[in-house]
C-alpha positions as CSV (number, residue, x, y, z in Angstrom):
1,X,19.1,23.2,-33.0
2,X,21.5,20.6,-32.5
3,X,20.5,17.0,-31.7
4,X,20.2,15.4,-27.9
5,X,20.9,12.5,-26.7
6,X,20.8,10.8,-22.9
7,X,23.4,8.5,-21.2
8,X,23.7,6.4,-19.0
9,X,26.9,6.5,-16.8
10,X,27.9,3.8,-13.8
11,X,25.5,5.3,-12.2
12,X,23.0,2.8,-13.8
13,X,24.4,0.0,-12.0
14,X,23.7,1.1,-8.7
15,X,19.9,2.3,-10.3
16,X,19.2,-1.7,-10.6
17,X,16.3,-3.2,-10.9
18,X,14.9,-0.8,-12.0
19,X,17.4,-0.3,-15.1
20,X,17.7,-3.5,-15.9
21,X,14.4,-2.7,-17.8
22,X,14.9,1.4,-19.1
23,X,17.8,3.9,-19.8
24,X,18.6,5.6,-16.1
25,X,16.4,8.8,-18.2
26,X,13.5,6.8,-18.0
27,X,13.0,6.7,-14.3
28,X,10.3,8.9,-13.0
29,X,10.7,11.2,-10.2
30,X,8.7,14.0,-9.4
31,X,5.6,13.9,-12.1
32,X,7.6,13.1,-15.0
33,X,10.6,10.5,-16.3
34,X,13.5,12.3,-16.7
35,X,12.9,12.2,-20.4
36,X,10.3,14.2,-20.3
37,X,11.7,16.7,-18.3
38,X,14.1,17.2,-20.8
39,X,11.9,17.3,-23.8
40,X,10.1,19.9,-21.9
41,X,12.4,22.6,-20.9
42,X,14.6,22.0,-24.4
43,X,11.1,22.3,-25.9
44,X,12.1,19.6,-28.3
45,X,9.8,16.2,-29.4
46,X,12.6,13.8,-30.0
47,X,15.4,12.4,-27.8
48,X,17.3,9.5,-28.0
49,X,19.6,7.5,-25.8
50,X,23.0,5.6,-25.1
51,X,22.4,3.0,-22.9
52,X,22.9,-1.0,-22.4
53,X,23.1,-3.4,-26.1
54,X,19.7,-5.0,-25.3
55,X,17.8,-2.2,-24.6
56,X,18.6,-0.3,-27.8
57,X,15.6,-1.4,-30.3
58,X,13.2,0.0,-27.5
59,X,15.7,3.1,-27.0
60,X,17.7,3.6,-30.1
61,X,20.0,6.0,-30.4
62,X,20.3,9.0,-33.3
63,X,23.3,10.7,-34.2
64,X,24.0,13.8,-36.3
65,X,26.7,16.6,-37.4
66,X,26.2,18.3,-34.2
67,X,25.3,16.3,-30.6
68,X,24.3,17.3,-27.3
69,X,25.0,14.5,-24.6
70,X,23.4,14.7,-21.6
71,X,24.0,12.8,-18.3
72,X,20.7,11.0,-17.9
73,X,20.9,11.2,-14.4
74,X,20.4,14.6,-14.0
75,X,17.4,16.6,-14.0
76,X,17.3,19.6,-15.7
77,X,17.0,23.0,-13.8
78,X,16.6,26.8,-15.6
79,X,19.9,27.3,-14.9
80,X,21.2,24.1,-16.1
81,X,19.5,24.0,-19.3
82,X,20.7,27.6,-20.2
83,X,24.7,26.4,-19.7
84,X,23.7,23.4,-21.5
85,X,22.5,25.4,-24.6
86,X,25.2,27.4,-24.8
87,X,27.8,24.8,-24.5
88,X,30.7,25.5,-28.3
89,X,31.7,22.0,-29.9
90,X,33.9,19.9,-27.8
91,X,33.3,21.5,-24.5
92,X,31.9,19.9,-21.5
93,X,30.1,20.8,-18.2
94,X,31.4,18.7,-15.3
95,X,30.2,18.2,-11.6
96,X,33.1,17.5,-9.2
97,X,34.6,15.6,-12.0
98,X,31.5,13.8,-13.4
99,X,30.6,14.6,-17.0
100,X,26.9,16.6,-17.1
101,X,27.0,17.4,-20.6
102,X,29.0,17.6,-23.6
103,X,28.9,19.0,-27.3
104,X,30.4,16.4,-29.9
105,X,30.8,16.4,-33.6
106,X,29.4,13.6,-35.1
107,X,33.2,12.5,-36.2
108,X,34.2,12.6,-32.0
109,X,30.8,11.1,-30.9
110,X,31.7,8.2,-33.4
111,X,34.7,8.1,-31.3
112,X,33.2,8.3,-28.2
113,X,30.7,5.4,-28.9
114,X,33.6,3.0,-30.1
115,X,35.4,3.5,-26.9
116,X,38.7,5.5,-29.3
117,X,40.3,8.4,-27.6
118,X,38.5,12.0,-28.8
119,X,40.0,15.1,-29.1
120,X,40.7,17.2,-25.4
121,X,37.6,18.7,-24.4
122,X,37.7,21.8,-22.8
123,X,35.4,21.3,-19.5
124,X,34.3,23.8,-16.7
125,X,32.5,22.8,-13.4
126,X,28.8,23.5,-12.9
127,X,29.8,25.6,-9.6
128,X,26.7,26.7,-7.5
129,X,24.4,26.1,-10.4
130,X,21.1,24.3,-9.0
131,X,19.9,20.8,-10.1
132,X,19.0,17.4,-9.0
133,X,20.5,14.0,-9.3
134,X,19.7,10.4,-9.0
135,X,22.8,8.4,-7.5
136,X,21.1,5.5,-5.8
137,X,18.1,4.0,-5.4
138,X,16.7,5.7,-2.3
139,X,17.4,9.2,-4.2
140,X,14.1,8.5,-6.2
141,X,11.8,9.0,-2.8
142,X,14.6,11.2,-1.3
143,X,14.6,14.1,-3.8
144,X,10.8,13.4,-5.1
145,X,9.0,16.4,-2.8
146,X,11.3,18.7,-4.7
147,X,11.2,17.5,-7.9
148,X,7.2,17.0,-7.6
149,X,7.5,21.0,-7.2
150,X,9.9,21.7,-10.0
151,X,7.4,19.7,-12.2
152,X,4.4,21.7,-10.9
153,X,5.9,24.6,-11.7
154,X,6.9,23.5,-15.5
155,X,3.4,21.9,-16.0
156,X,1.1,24.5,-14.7
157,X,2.8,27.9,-15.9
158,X,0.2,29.8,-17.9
159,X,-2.3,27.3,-17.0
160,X,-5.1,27.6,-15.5
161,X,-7.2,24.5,-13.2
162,X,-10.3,23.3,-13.6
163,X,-12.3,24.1,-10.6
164,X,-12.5,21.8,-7.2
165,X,-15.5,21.1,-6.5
166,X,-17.6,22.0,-3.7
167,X,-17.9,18.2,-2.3
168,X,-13.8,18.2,-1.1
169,X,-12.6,19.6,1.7
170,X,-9.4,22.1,0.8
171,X,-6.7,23.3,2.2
172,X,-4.1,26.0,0.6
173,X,-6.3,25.3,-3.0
174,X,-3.7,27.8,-5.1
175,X,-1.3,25.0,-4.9
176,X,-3.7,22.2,-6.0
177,X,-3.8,22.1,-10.3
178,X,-6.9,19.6,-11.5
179,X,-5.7,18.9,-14.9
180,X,-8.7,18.2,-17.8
181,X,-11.0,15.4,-17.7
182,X,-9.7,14.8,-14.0
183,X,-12.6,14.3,-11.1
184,X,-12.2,14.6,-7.9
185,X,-15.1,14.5,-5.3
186,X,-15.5,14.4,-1.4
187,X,-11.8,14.1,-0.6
188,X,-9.5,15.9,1.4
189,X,-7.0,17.6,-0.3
190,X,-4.3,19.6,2.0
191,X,-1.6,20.8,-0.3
192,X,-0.2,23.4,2.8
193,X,3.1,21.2,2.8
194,X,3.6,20.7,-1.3
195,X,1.5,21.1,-4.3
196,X,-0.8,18.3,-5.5
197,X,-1.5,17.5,-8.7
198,X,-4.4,15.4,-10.1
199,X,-3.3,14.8,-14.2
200,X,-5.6,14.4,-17.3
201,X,-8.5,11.8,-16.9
202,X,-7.1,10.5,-12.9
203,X,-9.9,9.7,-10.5
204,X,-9.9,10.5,-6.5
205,X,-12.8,8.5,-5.0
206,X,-14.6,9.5,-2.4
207,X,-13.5,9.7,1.1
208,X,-9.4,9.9,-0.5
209,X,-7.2,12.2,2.4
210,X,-4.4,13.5,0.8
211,X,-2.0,15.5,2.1
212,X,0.8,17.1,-0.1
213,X,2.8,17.0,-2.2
214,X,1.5,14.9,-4.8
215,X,1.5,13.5,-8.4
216,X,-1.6,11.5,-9.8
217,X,-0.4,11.1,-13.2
218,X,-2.8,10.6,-16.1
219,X,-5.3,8.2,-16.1
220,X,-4.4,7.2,-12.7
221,X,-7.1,6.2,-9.7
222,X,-6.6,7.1,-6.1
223,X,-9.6,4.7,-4.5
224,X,-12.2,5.2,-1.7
225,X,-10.7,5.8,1.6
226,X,-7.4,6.0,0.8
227,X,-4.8,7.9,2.8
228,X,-1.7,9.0,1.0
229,X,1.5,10.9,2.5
230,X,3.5,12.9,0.6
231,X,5.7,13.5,-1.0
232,X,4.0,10.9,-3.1
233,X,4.2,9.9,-6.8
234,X,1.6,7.7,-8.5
235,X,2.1,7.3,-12.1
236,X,0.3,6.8,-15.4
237,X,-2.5,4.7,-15.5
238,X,-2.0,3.2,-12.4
239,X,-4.2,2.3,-9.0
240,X,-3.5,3.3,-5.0
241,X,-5.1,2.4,-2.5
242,X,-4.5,1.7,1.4
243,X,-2.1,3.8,2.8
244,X,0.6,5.5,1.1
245,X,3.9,7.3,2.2
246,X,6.8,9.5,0.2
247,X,7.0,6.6,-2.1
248,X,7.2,6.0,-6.3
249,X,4.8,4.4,-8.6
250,X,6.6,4.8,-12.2
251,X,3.6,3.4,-14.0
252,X,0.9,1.0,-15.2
253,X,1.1,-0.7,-11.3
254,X,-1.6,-1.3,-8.7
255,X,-1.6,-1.4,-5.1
256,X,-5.6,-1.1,-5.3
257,X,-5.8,-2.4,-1.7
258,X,-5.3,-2.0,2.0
259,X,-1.8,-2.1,3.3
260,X,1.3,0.5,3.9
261,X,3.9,1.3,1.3
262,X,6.3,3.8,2.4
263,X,9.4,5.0,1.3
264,X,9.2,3.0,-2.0
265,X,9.5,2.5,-5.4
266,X,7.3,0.4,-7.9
267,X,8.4,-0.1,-11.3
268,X,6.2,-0.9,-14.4
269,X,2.9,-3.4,-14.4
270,X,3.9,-4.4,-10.8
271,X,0.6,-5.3,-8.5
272,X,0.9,-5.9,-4.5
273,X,-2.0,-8.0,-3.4
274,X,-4.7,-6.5,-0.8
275,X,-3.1,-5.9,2.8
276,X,0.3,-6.2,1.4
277,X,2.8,-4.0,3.8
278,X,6.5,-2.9,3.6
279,X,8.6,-2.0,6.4
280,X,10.2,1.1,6.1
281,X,11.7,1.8,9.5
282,X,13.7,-1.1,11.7
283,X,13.0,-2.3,15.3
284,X,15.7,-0.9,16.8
285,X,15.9,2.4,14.4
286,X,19.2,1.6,13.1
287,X,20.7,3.1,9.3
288,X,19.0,0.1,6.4
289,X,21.1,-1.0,4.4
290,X,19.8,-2.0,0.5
291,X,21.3,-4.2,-2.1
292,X,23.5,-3.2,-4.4
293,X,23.8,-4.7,-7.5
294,X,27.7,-3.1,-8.4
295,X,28.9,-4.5,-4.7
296,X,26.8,-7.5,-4.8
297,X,26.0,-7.2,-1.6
298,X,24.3,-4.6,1.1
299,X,25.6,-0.7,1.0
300,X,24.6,1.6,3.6
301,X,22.0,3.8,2.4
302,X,22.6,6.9,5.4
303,X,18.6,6.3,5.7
304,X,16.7,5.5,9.0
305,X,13.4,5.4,6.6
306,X,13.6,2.9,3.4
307,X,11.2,0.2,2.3
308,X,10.5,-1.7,-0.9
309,X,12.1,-1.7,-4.1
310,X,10.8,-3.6,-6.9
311,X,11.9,-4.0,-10.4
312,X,9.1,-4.3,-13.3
313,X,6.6,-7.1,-14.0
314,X,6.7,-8.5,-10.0
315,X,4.1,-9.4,-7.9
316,X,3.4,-9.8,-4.2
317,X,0.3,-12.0,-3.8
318,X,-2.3,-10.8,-0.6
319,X,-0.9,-10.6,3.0
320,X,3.1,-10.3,1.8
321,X,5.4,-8.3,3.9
322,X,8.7,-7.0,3.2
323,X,11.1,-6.4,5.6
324,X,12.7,-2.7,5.8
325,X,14.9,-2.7,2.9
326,X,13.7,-4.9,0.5
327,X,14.9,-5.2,-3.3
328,X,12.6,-7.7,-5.7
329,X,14.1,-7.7,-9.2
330,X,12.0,-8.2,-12.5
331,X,9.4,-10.5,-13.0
332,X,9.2,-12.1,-9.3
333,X,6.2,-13.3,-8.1
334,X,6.3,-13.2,-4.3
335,X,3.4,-14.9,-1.8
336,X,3.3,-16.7,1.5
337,X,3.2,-15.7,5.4
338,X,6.4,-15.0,7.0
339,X,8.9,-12.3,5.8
340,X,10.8,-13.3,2.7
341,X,14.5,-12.8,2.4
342,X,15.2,-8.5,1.8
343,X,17.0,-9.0,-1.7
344,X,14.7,-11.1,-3.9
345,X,16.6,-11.7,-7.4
346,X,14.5,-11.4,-11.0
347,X,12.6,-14.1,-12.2
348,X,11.9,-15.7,-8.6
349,X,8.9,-17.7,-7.3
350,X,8.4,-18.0,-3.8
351,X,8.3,-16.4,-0.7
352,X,9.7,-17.0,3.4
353,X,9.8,-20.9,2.8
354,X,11.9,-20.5,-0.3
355,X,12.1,-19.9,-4.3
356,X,12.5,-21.6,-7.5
357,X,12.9,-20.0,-10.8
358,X,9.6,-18.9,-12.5
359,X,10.3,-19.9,-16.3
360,X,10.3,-16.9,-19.0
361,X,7.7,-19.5,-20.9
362,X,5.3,-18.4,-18.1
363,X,6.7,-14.8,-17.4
364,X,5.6,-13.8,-20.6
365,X,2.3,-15.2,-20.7
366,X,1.6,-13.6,-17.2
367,X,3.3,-10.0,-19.3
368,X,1.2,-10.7,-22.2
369,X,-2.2,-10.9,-20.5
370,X,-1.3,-7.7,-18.3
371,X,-0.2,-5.3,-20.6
372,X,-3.4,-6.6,-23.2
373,X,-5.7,-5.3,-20.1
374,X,-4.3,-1.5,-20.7
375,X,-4.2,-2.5,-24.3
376,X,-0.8,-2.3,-25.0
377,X,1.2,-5.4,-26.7
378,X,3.7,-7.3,-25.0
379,X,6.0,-7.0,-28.1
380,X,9.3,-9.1,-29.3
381,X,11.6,-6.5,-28.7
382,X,9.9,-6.6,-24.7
383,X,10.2,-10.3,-24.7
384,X,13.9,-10.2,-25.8
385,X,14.7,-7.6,-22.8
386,X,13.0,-9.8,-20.1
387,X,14.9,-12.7,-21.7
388,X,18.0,-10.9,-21.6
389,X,17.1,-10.2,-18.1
390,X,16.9,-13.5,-17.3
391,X,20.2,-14.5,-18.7
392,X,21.8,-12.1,-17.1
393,X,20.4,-12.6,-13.5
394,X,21.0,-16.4,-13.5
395,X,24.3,-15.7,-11.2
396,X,21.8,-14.5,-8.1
397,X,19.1,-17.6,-8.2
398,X,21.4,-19.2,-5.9
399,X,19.2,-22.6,-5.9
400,X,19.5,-23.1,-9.7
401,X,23.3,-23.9,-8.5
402,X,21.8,-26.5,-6.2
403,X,20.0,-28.8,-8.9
C-alpha cells in the first residue's frame, strides 16, 4: 500500500479563516473533515499533509519510497478513489488542468517539496468521473446536502440503527441512522428531503423539529425547541440551539441559544451569545459579496443566500448581528448593538462602534480555559499557530496603523 499524503493548493487562500487554523483536508463538510473521508474509503489509519510552515508540528508530513498525493480539496467519490489507486509512478490525474492526484517516488517528491523541477508526469483528465470540491468559502454550505448523503451512505452501510423511539414524531424513518449511545426523544424528525443522522453519544431534547438532511456529530446536543433546516451540519461535541439553516458547525462550538444562523459556517471552539442572528439574504435581494483574503477585498460569491463566516476561537457576545455576508477571522471577540462592519479581521475586539486589538496574552487565556472545559489542552504547538496568526494578520487591524 503505498503512502498518502494531502495538499493544500491556492485554493487554501481563498478557504481563509478558516485555514489560517487547519490543512484545507481538515474542513468538515457533510458529516466528516475531508480527512476522514479519505481514511475511510482508502481504508487506511494514517495520513499526513503538506500544508503552510506553521501548521506542520500539528500536521506533519511523512514521506516514503512510494507517495500518493492527493488534492485536499477534493472529496473522494467510488469512482475517484478507484482511478486514484490505480494511478503507475509518476502519473497524475488532473481536472481542467488542476492536479487531483499524483504518484511520486520519494526521490521526485523530495523534488517536488523543494520547489526543483521533477521528471514529466504523464497526466490524464478526470473526464465525467463524479466528485466534489471545495473552491470557496460558500462551497462548504453549497455542496453540504450532498456530501451529508455521500457520508450517510459510507457510515451506515452494513449497519444497522438503533431504534427511534416511540416519543418522536417520524417521517421517512429508513433514512434516519441513530448511531450508539445516541438519545433522542419527543422530536420531530422528517428526513423526506435528506437523511439525518444523530452520531455516537449526541442528544436531541425534547420538542427539537428537524427537518433533513442532517449531521449531529458525536457527542453533539441539539437543545429543547430547536428548529433546524437542512442541509445542516453540527459537529463534534458541539451545542445548537435557536434556529438553524443549511449552515456548518466544524466542531467543539455553541450556539446553545435563540437566534437564526443560516447559510453559515463556524469554525472550532467558537460560541454566539443567546439571540445572536446573521443575515443571510439582503434587502433588496441582490448577489453578496464575501471577503476574500487572495483579493483583499470583496469577490462576488454568485449567491443570493450567504451569512456568517467565522474563523476559530471567536465570539459574538448576546444580541450581535451580522450583516449578510459577514467574515470574522480567528480569535475575535465581537459584542455591542448596531451591525458591525461585514469583514472582521483576527484578533479583533469590538463591535459597530469600533475595534482594538485583543492581545494574544489574553487570547490564550480565554483558549486555555475553553478547551480545559472539553478537557483537551491548549498546547504550545496551538499557541504558536494563533501567534503566528496574529503576526500574520497585523496588515488588516487597520487601527493598530493609527496609534
Amino acid at each position: 500500500m503505498p503512502n498518502f499524503i494531502l495538499f493544500d493548493d491556492d485554493v487554501r487562500d481563498r478557504l481563509q479563516p478558516l485555514t489560517f487554523t487547519r490543512p484545507v483536508s481538515e474542513l468538515r463538510v457533510g458529516i466528516l473533515t475531508i480527512t476522514e473521508k479519505w481514511q475511510r474509503h482508502l481504508r487506511i489509519d494514517e495520513i499526513s499533509y503538506i500544508t503552510q510552515d506553521y501548521l506542520i508540528d500539528k500536521y506533519p508530513i511523512h514521506i516514503e519510497s512510494d507517495n500518493i498525493v492527493i488534492n485536499g480539496s477534493v472529496l473522494p467519490s467510488t469512482q475517484l478513489v478507484q482511478l486514484v489507486l490505480e494511478l503507475e509512478e509518476n502519473e497524475a490525474i488532473l481536472k481542467d488542468g488542476e492536479l487531483i492526484a499524483t504518484r511520486l517516488d520519494e526521490r521526485q517528491f523530495d523534488r517536488l517539496i523543494h520547489g526543483q523541477e521533477i521528471e514529466e508526469l504523464i497526466g490524464f483528465d478526470v473526464g465525467d468521473t463524479p466528485f466534489l470540491k471545495i473552491n470557496y468559502l460558500w462551497d462548504i454550505f453549497r455542496i453540504n446536502g450532498e456530501a451529508i448523503q455521500e457520508d450517510f451512505d459510507l457510515l451506515t452501510k452494513n449497519r444497522i440503527s438503533q431504534p427511534i423511539s416511540s416519543t418522536n414524531q417520524v417521517i421517512a424513518p429508513e433514512n434516519i441512522f441513530i448511531d450508539e449511545g445516541a438519545t433522542v426523544e419527543c422530536a420531530i424528525l422528517n428526513a423526506s428531503a435528506g437523511p439525518i443522522y444523530i452520531g455516537k453519544n449526541a442528544t436531541v431534547m425534547e420538542g427539537a423539529m428537524i427537518r433533513g438532511a442532517l449531521a449531529l456529530c458525536e457527542s453533539s446536543t441539539i437543545k429543547m425547541g430547536t428548529k433546524i433546516y437542512g442541509p445542516t451540519t453540527i459537529g463534534p461535541h458541539s451545542k445548537a440551539g435557536g434556529e438553524i439553516g443549511n449552515s456548518v458547525i466544524t466542531g467543539y462550538s455553541n450556539k446553545g441559544h435563540e437566534g437564526y444562523l443560516g447559510n453559515s459556517v463556524l469554525g472550532e471552539w467558537c460560541n454566539l451569545g443567546a439571540d445572536t442572528n446573521t443575515s443571510n439574504l439582503k434587502n433588496n435581494y441582490a448577489e453578496v459579496k464575501l471577503w476574500d483574503y487572495r483579493k483583499e477585498g470583496f469577490v462576488p460569491t454568485g449567491l443570493q443566500f450567504c451569512g456568517l463566516i467565522m474563523g476559530d476561537h471567536s465570539k459574538a457576545g448576546i444580541n450581535t448581528m451580522f450583516n449578510t455576508g459577514t467574515v470574522v477571522g480567528v480569535s475575535a471577540n465581537v459584542y455591542g448593538s448596531g451591525y458591525p462592519r461585514n469583514f472582521i479581521p483576527s484578533f479583533s475586539w469590538g463591535g459597530f462602534s469600533g475595534f482594538k486589538t485583543y492581545r494574544t496574552n489574553k487570547a490564550f487565556d480565554t483558549a486555555e480555559k475553553v478547551m480545559a472545559r472539553r478537557k483537551i489542552e491548549f498546547t504550545e504547538t496551538e499557541k504558536g499557530i494563533l501567534q503566528t496568526i496574529f503576526e500574520n494578520t497585523a496588515q488588516y487591524r487597520s487601527w493598530e496603523k493609527e496609534v
